[in-house]
C-alpha positions in Angstrom: 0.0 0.0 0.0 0.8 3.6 -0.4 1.3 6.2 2.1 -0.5 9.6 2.9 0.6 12.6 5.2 -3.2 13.7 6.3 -4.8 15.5 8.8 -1.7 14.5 11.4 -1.5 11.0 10.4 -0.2 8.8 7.8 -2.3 6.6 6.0 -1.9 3.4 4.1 -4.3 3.0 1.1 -4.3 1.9 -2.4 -6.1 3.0 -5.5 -7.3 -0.1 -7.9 -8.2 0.3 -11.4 -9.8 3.3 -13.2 -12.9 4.8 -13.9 -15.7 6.3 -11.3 -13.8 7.1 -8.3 -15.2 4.7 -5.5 -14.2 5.5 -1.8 -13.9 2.4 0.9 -14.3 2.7 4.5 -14.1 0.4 6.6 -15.1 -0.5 10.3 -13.9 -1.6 13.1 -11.0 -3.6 14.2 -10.3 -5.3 10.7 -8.4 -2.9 8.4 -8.6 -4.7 5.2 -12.1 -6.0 5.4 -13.1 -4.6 2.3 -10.1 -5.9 0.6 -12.6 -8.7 -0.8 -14.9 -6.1 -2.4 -12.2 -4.1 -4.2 -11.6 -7.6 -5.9 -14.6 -8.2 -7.0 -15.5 -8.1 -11.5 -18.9 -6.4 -10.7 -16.9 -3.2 -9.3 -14.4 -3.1 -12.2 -15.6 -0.5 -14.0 -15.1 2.0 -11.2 -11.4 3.3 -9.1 -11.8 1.7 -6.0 -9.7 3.5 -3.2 -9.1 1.6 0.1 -7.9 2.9 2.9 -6.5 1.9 6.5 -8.3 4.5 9.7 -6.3 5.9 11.5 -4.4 4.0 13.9 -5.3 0.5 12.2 -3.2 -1.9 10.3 -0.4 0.5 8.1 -1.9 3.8 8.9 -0.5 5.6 12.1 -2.3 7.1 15.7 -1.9 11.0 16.1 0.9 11.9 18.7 -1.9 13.2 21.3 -3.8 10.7 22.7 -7.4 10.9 23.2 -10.5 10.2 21.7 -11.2 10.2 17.9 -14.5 11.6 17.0 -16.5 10.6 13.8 -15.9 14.3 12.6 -12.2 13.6 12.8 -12.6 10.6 10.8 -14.5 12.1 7.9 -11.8 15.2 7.3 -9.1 12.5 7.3 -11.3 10.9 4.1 -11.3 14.5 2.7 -7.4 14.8 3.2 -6.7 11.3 1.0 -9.1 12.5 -1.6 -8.0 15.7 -2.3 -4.4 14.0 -2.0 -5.3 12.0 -4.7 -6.9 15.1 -6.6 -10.4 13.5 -6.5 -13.4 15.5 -6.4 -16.6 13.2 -6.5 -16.4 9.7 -5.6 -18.5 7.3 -4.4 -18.6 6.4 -0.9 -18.8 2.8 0.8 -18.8 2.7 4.6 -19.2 -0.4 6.4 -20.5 -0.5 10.5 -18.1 2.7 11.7 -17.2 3.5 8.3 -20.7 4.1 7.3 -21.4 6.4 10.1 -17.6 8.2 9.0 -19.4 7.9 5.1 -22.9 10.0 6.5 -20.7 12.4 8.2 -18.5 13.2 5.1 -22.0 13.6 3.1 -23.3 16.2 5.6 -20.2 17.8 5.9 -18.9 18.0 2.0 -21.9 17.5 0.2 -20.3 18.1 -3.1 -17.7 15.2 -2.6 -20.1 12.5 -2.5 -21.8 11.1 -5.6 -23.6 8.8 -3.9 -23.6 6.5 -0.5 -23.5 3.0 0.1 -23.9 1.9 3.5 -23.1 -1.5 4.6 -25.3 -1.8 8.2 -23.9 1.7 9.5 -23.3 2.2 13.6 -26.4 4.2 15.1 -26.2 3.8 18.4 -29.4 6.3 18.5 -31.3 3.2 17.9 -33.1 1.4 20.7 -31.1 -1.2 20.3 -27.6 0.4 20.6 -28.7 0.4 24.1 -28.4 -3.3 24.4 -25.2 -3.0 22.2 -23.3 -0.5 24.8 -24.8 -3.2 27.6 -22.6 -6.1 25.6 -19.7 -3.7 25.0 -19.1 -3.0 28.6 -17.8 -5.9 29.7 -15.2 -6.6 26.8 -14.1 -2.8 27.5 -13.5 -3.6 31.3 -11.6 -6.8 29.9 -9.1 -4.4 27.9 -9.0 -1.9 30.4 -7.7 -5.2 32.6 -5.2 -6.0 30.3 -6.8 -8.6 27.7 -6.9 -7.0 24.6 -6.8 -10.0 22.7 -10.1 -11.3 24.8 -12.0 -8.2 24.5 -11.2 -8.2 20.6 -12.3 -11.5 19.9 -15.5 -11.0 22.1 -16.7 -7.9 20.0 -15.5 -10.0 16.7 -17.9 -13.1 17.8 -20.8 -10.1 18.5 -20.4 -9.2 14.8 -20.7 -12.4 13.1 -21.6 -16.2 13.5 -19.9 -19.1 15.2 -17.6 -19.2 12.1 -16.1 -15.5 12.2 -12.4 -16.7 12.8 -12.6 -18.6 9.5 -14.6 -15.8 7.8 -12.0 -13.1 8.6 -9.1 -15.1 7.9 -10.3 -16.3 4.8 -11.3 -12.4 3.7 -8.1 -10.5 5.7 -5.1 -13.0 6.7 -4.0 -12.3 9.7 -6.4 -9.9 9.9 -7.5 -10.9 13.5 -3.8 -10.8 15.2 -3.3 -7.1 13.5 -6.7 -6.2 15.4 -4.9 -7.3 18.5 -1.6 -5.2 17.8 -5.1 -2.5 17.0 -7.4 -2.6 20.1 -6.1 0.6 22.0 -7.0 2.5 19.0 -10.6 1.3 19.2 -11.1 0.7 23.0 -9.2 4.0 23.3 -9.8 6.7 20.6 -12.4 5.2 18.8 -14.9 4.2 21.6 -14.9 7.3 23.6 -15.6 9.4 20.5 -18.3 7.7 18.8 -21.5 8.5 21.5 -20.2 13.0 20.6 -21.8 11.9 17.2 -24.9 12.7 16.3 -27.1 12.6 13.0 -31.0 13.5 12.5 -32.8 15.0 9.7 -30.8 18.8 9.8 -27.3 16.5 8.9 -29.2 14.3 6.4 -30.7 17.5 4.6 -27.8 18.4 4.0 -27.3 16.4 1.0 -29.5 14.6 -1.6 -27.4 12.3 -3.2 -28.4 8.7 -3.8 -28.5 6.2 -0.6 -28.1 2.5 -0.7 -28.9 0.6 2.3 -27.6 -3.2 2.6 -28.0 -5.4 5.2 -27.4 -8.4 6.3 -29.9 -11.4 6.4 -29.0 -13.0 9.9 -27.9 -9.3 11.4 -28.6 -7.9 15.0 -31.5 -5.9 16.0 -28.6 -2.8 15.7 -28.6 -3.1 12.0 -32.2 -3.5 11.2 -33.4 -0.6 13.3 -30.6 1.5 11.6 -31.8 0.8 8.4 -35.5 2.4 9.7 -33.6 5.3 10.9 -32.6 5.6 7.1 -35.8 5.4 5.7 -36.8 8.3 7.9 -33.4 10.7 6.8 -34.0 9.6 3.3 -36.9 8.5 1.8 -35.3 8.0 -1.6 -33.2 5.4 0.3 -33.3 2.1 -1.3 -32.4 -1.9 0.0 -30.5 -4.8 -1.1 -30.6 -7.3 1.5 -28.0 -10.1 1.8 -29.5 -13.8 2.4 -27.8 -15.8 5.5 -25.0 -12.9 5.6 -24.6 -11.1 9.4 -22.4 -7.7 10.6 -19.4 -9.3 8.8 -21.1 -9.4 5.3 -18.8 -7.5 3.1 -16.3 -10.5 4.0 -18.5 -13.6 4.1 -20.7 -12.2 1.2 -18.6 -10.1 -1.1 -20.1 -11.1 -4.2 -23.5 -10.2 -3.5 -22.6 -7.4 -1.9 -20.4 -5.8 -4.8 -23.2 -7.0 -7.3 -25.7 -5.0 -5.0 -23.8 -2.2 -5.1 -22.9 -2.1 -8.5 -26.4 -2.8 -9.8 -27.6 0.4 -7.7 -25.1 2.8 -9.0 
């Protein structure tokens, strides 16, 4: 991968092909879990640009420590593509990434051509309640000392029985970098998640097209977000992605990348 001096950090990303720019975020934890869908034919026709967040696999933590908010994350996005002299692109986020992908469409409007969101993180839901409830304990195990414990518990929240063999087949040794990565999540990107907030003022802020895909065997989280969609943007439309959970865009890239590139 490539390197890029933005917004105080370095990031690692790489730009695939050519065509419609296409902008990858991904979530938590597993920096190349969207490696699969750059892969795939059905996206060929478009530039695909995927990046490490900051403080994940190649891409480096600020010198200050602290919290990381969502805002933060979305000017770091504007610093690669302007670094890479794009101007439009269109944006994939998946879980955190697709809350980073809304906040770069509120905030720069004009950059986005359209959004893709692959089950985006609103904790607003009534069910993010129940998801903080399950995230305490694994963040008391870190705080403890066992990183590798409370990254593997918030893994095995995300998918099925078989996520080890899921995320290794998708990211090799994608699970022991999220290890050498928890104190950027349990650290920085924990504590500045609940500052964000989105309602209808941030979603009127832009009108581009909205794709909303979710899994088939997904939590409660994901399906309530997708309502909260519907609400922001009533031109939002679905694909929905048979027997697939949280960690879809590695079990199910395929579908996924035929989803998306049948909506755009």
């Amino acid at each position: 991968m490539e390197h890029a001096k933005v917004n105080g950090v370095e990031l690692a990303y790489e730009v695939v092909g050519s065509g419609e720019p296409m902008l990858l975020i991904h979530g938590a934890h597993i920096a190349d879990a969207l490696q699969p869908l750059v892969a795939e034919p059905a996206l060929e026709r478009f530039q695909r640009i995927r990046y490490h967040r900051r403080g994940l696999g190649g891409s480096t933590r600020p010198v200050e420590a602290g919290p990381t908010s969502v805002a933060v994350q979305a000017q770091d996005a504007v610093g690669l593509l302007d670094h890479l002299g794009v101007d439009r692109a269109h944006v994939v986020g998946h879980s955190l990434g697709g809350a980073i992908a809304l906040e770069l469409a509120a905030q720069h409007p004009t950059l986005v051509a359209s959004l893709v969101l692959l089950e985006p993180v609103l904790l607003t839901t009534p069910a993010g309640a129940a998801f903080a409830r399950a995230l305490a304990p694994l963040i008391e195990g870190y705080e403890a000392g066992d990183a590798e414990g409370a990254v593997h518990g918030f893994l095995a929240l995300e998918g099925d029985r078989n996520w080890r063999a899921t995320i290794e087949r998708a990211a090799p040794g994608g699970i022991a970098q999220a290890v050498k990565d928890a104190a950027t999540f349990f650290e920085t990107e924990v504590p500045g998640v609940p500052e964000w907030t989105f309602g209808l003022k941030q979603a009127g802020a832009f009108t581009c097209p909205v794709l909303s895909v979710l899994g088939g065997n997904s939590s409660p989280l994901f399906v309530e977000g997708r309502q909260f969609l519907h609400a922001w943007f009533p031109h939002c439309q679905d694909a929905d992605i048979a027997g697939a959970t949280h960690l879809l865009p590695m079990e199910a890239p395929r579908p996924v990348a035929a989803a998306i590139a049948a909506f755009l």
